[in-house]
N, C-alpha and C positions, 0 to 999 in steps of 0.2 A: 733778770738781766737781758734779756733776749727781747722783751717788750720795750725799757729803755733804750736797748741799740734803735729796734727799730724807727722809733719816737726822733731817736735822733738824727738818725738817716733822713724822716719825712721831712725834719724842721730843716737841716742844714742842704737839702736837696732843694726845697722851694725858696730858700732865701737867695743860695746861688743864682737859680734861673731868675727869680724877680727883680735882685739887687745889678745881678751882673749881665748872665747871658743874652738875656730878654732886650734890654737895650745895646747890649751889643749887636745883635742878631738885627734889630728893625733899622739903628741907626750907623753901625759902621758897615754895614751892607746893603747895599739897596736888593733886596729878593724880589724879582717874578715870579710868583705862583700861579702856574697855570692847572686847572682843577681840583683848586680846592676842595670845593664838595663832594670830590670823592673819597677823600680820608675821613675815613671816622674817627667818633672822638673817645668810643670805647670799646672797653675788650671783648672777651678775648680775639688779639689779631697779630698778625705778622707785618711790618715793613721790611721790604727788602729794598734795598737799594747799591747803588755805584759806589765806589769809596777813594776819593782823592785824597782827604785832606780830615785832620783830628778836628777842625770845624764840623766834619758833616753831622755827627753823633749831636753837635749840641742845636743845629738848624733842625733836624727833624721833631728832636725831643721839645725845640720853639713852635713847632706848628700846634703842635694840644694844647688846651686850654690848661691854664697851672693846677684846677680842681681837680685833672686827671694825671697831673704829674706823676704821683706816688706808686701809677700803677704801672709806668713804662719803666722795661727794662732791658738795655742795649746788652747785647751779647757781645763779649772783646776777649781779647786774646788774653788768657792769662800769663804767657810768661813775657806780656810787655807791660802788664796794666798794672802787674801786683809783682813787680821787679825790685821795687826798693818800699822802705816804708812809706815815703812820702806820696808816693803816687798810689800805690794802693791805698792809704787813708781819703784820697781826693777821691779813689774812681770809686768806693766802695760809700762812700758819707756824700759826696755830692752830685755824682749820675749814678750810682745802685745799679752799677753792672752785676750781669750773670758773668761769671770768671768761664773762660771755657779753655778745655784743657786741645788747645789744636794739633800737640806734638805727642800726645799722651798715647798710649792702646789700652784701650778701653771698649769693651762691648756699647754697640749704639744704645742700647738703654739706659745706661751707666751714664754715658758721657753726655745724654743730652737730659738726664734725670732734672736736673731744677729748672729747665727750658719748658721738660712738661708739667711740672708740677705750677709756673706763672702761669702755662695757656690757662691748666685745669682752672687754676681761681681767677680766671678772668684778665689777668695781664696783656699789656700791649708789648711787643717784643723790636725790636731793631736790630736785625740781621743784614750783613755784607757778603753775599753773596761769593763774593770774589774770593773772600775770605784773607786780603789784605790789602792796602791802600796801594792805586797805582802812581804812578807818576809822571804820567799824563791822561787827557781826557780822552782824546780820540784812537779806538783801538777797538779790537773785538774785546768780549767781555771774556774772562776768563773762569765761569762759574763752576764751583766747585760743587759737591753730593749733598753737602748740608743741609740745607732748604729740603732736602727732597727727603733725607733719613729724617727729618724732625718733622715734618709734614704725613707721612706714612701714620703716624698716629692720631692726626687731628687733622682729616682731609677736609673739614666743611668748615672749617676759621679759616676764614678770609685770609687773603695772601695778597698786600699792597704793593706793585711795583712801583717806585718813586726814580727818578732822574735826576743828580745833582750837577748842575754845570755851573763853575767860576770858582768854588771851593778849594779848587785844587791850586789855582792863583793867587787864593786870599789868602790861604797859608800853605805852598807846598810840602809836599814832603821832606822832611829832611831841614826844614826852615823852621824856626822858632820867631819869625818876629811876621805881626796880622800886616795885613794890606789891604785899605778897605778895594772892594771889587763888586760890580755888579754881576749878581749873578741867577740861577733859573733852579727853580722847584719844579717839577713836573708830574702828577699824579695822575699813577694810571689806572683802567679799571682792573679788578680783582684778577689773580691766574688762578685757572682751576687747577685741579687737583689732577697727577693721571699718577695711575701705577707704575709707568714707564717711566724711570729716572731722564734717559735722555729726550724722549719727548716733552717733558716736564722744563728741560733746561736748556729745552732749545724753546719753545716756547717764550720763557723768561727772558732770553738773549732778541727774542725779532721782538718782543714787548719795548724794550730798553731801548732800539735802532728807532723802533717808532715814536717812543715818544723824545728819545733825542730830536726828532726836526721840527718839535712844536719850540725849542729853545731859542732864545731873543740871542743871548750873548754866540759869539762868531766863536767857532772850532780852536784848540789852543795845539797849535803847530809845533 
């Protein structure tokens, strides 16, 4: 049974992004990506990035090539994702989120157990740092220990910071209907690793300021 789940997860995950998000992603948004070449296209890695808008999970999951679809997996919140059945059948069959329990107490091991069990086989991860969507773009970052407790065990996998600008316009928060928008990808090089939690996420936060000013689209006031 557990070999058909997966089977079905792979097919009903790449249909989605090929049939659907894929061209929503290239043609109801015009994206600037600015350094590309620095994302890679396989694991094991972490992206971290800003979180506006329920678009940004399916723009990053569009930057890899579909051959590596199978192997990324966004980490979300479980008591929004897997709230009623229907949406847990969507988040679980066609983006194969890690469910994470953000309200839960649970020992660090426990709680990021299947986070390391992707890095260990190679998986690609997508982490929101902030640890929920703001609702606006211009602000200090407000980054939470995560990154830092789940990094503690796998200090040499690369650590992606990404910039998402205009996302948060093309579908705010709190809004259910798209708006196509131009908007900015911004890929920065690797963070290292420091034992120091706040050095680590203060770090991450002047990464994010910086690669905010290579952004084409204008501040959303």
């Amino acid at each position: 049974m557990k070999i058909k789940a997966n089977k079905r997860i792979k097919w009903l995950k790449l249909g989605f992004f090929l049939l659907i998000v894929k061209p929503l992603v290239l043609i109801g948004l015009g994206l600037n990506i600015v350094n590309r070449q620095k994302l890679p296209t396989t694991g094991p890695l972490v992206i971290v990035a800003n979180h506006t808008s329920h678009l940004d999970t399916l723009v990053l999951m569009s930057l890899l090539p579909l051959k590596t679809l199978n192997k990324v997996r966004p980490i979300a919140a479980a008591d929004y994702f897997m709230r009623n059945p229907l949406l847990r059948w969507f988040s679980i069959y066609c983006i194969d989120i890690i469910p994470f329990e953000r309200k839960a107490f649970k020992d660090t091991d426990q709680l990021f157990s299947l986070c390391h069990q992707c890095l260990d086989q190679g998986d690609i991860l997508i982490l929101f740092p902030e640890g929920t969507r703001s609702s606006t773009e211009v602000r200090t970052f407000k980054l939470k220990r995560g990154i830092h407790l789940l990094m503690q065990k796998h200090p040499n996998i690369p650590v992606i910071p990404i910039i998402l600008r205009g996302l948060g316009r093309a579908l705010p928060k709190g809004e259910a209907l798209f708006v196509p928008f131009n908007c900015d990808v911004i890929i920065g090089d690797p963070i290292p690793f420091q034992s120091d939690s706040e050095i680590y996420l203060t770090t991450l936060e002047q990464t994010y300021q910086e690669l905010l000013k290579m952004a084409f689209t204008q501040p959303n006031a």
